[in-house]
N, C-alpha and C positions, 0 to 999 in steps of 0.2 A: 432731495434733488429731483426736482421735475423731469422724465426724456421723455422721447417721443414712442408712440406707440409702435413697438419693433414685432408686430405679429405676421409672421409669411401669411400670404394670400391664397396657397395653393392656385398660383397662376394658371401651370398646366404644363408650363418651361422649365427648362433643366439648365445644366453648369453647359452644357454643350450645343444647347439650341443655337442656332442662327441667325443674324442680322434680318434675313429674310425669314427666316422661321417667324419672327416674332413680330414682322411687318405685314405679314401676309390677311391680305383682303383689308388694310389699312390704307383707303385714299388720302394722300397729302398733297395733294394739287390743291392751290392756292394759298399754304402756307411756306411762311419765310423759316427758314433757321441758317443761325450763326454755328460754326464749330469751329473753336480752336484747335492748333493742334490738328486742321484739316487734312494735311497733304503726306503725314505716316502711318505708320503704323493701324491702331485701330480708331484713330480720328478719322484715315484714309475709307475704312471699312465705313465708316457709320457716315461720312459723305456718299460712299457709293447706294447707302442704303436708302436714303434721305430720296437720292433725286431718283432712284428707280422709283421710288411710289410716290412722284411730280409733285414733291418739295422742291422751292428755292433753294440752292443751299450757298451760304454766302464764306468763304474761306477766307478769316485773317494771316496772313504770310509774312515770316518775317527775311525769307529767302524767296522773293521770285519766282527765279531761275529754277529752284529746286521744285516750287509748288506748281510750275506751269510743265515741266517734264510728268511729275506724280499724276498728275488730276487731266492729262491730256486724253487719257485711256477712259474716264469718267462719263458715261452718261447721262444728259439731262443739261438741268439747268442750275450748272455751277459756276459762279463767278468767285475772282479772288480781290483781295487789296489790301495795302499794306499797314501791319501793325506788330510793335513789340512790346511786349506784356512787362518788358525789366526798364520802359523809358515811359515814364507818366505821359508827357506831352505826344507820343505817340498811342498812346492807348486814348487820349482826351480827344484829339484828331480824329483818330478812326472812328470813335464812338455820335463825334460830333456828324462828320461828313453823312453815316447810316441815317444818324435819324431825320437827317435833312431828307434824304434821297428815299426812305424807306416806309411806307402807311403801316406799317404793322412788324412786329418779331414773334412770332407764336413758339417758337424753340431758341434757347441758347446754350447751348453745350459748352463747359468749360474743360475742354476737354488735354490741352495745353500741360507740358510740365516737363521737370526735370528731376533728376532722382542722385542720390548721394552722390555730387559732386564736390569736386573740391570747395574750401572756402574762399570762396566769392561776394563781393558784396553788390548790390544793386540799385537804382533812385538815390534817394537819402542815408545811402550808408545800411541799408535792412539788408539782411542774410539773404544769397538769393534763391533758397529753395521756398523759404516764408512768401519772399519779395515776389517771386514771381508764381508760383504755384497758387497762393492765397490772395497776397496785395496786389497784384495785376487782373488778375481776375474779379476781385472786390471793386477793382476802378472802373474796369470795365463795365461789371454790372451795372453798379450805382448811373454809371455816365448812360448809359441803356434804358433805366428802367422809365421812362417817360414812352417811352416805345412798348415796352412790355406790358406795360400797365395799360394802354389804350388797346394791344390788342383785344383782352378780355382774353384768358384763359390759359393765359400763355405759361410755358412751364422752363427753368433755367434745373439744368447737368450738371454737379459738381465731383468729377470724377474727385474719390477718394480712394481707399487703398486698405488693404488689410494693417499693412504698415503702421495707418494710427494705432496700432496696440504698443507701439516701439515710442511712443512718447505722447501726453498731456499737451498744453499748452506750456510749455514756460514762461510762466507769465511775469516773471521775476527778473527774466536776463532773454527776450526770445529770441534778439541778435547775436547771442552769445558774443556781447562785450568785453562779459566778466566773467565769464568760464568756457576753457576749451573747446573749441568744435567738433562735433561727431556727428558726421554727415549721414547715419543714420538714424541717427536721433531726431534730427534736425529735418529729416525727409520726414519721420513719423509724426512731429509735430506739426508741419505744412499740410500731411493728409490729415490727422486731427482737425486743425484750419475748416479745410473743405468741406469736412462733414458738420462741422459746424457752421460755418456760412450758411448751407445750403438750410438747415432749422430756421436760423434766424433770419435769411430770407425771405422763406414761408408765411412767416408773419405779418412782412410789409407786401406783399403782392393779395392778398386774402380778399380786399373789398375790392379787386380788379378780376377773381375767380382763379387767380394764377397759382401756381404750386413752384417750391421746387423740392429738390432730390438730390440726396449722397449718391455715389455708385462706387462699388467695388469692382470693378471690371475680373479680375483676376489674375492667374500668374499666366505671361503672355513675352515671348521672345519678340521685344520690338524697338527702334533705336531707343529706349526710355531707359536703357541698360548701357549705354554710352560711352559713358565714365566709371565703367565698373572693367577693370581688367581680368584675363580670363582665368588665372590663379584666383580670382576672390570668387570668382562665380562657381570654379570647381571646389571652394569651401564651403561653397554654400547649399552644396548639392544640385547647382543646378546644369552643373555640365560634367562629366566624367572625364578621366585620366587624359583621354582623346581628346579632349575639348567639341565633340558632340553631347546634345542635348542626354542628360540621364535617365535611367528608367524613371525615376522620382518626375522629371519635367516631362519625358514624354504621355505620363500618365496622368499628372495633371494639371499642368500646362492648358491652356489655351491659343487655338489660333486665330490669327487676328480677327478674320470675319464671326469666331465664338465670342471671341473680347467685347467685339461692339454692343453685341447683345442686351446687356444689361441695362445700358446706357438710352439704346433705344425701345427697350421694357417702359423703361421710367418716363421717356419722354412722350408716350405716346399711348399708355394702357389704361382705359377706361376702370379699371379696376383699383388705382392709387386712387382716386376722386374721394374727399374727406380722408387723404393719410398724409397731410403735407408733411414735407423735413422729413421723413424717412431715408434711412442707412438701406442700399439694397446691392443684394450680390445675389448673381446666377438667375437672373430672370423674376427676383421675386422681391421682398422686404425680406432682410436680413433678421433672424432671430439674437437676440442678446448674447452674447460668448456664454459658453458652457465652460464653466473652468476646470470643470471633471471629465472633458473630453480630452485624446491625445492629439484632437484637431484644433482645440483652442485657438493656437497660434495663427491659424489661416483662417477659421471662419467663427461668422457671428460678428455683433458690434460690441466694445465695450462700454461701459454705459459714461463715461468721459467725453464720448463721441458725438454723445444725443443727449446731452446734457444743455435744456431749455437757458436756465442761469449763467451757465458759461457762451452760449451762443449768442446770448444777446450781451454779456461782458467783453465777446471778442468782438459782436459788431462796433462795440463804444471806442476799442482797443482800436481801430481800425478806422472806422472817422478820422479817430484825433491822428492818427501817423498820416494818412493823407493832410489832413487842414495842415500838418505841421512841413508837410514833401513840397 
């Protein structure tokens, strides 16, 4: 099985560097980028970051109201407009109206997502952490990439997630049709999704000079925890008796302007040039899981993740569920 070359760079950046840490003496005056997922959390962060160093940055919203309150306090040159990643014809819409209106996309951050929710279905009946976490992003891409492709050098975000260690593709049942839902399962397979996406993207952007990139942002207090009630969070170590944060999350936890970090490493670091489709967490490319470490579970990629064969089987996987939405 082919992956991708998973060797850190010794960037220079750590688990706790900053959005501006890792921006700093980086001009982006007169390029464009897209962030989903713009107006919370660490999408919020990594827009503020964008247009401090004179990016466009363009915010898809599928709440207005919410994203024009968020992004009011913002800096710069940020616009918003409307799109839902869980309705095709609005993802086709948005994508269509940008590249009418747009000379260029030099970033697109898919930065958008939802995390073990209940079972939901979304488009064509697909699961909607798959549906919208992977296949909305996919549509969106693909409906994009005539934009991406003329910029020359442009680079697409696929925020992924330690998570993919919690499931494969299921390539057998990924709607779970025909066996019971387990919305963690189901989440690990949707960031599996994304880091695979992001390989087999790599390959069609290549004669345009473009890249793209997984990201692990990290573990990070932000709405993306939603539909997780506060009894499962305190089984899972990550809030105590009190329902404040634990010693475990306040020590390695991330906060949101640390979260964005990585996301803007990748999008912007002269140093990923020839490492397309690389898995990266905390500033750098991600080393392969170490299974003889007691950190396995949170760091490193496993090589499922970065698997060339399977990234181009999920892009085939993915075509055809669209041709058929």
């Amino acid at each position: 099985m082919a992956v991708s070359d998973q060797s850190p760079t010794g960037s220079g950046f750590h688990a706790k560097s900053e959005g501006a840490d890792v921006l700093a003496g980086i001009d982006l005056a007169g390029k464009t980028a897209i962030v989903t997922g713009g107006y919370s959390g660490i999408g919020l962060e990594t827009v503020r970051s964008l247009a401090a160093r004179g990016a466009s940055v363009i915010v898809p919203v599928r709440s207005p109201e919410r994203a024009a309150q968020a992004l009011a306090g913002v800096a710069g040159d940020v616009t918003s407009a409307p799109l839902d990643l869980a309705d095709l014809a609005s993802v086709r819409g948005f994508a269509e109206n940008l590249t009418n209106a747009l000379e260029r996309l030099d970033m697109l951050i898919n930065n958008a997502g939802i995390m073990a929710c209940p079972e939901t279905r979304v488009g064509p009946g697909w699961e909607s952490q798959f549906g919208i976490n992977h296949m909305g992003h996919f549509a969106l891409t693909r409906a994009l990439m005539p934009l991406l492709q003329k910029s020359g050098g442009a680079r697409v975000i696929a925020l992924s997630s330690t998570a993919h260690k919690l499931s494969d593709i299921r390539w057998d049942d990924i709607h779970y049709r025909d066996t019971p839902y387990d919305k963690w399962q189901a989440y690990g397979q949707a960031k599996t999704a994304n880091a695979l996406f992001a390989n087999a993207l790599s390959r069609r952007l290549k004669a345009s000079d473009g890249a793209a990139f997984a990201v692990h942002p990290g573990g990070i207090f932000t709405p993306l925890q939603r539909h997780l009630p506060t009894e499962e969070m305190i089984a899972l170590g990550w809030l105590g008796e009190d329902g404040e944060p634990s010693e475990l999350a306040r020590q390695g936890f991330k906060t949101p302007e640390q979260g964005c970090s990585t996301t803007l490493w990748a999008a912007t670091a002269p140093g990923l040039a020839g490492m397309p489709g690389v898995y990266c967490e905390n500033c750098d490319i991600a080393a392969p899981t170490d299974t003889s470490s007691p950190m396995t579970r949170y760091v490193g990629v496993d090589p499922h993740a970065c698997s060339d064969e399977s990234a181009e089987r999920l892009w085939d996987v993915s075509e055809a569920l669209l041709a058929e939405a």
